[in-house]
C-alpha positions, 0 to 999 in steps of 0.5 A: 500500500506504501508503494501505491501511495508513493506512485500517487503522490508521485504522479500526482506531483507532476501535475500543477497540484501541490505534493512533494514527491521528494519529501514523502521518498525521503520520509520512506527511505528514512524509516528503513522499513522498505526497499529503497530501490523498488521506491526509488523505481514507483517515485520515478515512474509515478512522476514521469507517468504523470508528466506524460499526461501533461505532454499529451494534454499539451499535444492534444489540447492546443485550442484548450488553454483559454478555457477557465479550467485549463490547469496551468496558468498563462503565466506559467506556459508563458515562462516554459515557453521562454525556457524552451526557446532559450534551450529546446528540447533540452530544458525538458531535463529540468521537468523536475524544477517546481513551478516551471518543470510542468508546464514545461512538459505542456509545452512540449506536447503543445509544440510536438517534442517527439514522444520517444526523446520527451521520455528520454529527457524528462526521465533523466531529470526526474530520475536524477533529482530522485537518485540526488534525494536518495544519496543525500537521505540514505 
């Protein structure tokens, strides 16, 4: 059941909604109770899940974001589309930065990053940020 928690609020994290991931993986390494691999595997995979979610509500909803319930902000899309003119693709390595790592991968699915190196890049910078969390904890 842990491990099902974590995959949600790691998912959940890579939304604009408002759970720290990093905190509930430092929490669990630090009871020594589970096995730090297999979190460290379900917090990453939550997380990149989640941001594949955001890049396909970018890649199939461009005509959506001046709605009201459009869930990122114009200010938001606005500061990772500054991002991703100044550096391309590969901002998508800094998708685990709060605030402006989730419209980044928005605007990715908004500008059509091929699937196949958004998931390459968003992996790396989400797993790297978990594995810098576990070495610091554990």
């Amino acid at each position: 059941m842990i491990y099902l928690s974590l995959f949600v609020i790691s998912f959940l994290a890579a939304t604009i909604l408002p759970f720290s991931s990093e905190l509930t993986l430092a929490g669990l390494i630090v009871t020594s109770n589970y096995d730090n691999l297999l979190l460290l595997i379900v917090a990453s995979f939550g997380n990149v899940l989640g941001s594949v979610v955001n890049w396909a509500l970018g890649f199939y909803s461009r005509n959506l974001s001046s709605k009201k319930w459009f869930p990122f902000k114009e200010t938001q899309i606005e500061k990772s589309s500054k991002w991703f003119r100044k550096f391309g693709k590969w901002s998508l390595l800094f998708a685990w930065v709060p605030v402006l790592g989730d419209p980044l991968t928005l605007i990715a699915g908004l500008l059509r990053v091929k699937f196949l190196d958004f998931i390459i890049l968003v992996a790396i910078g989400k797993v790297s940020r978990y594995l810098v969390v576990f070495y610091l904890i554990g």
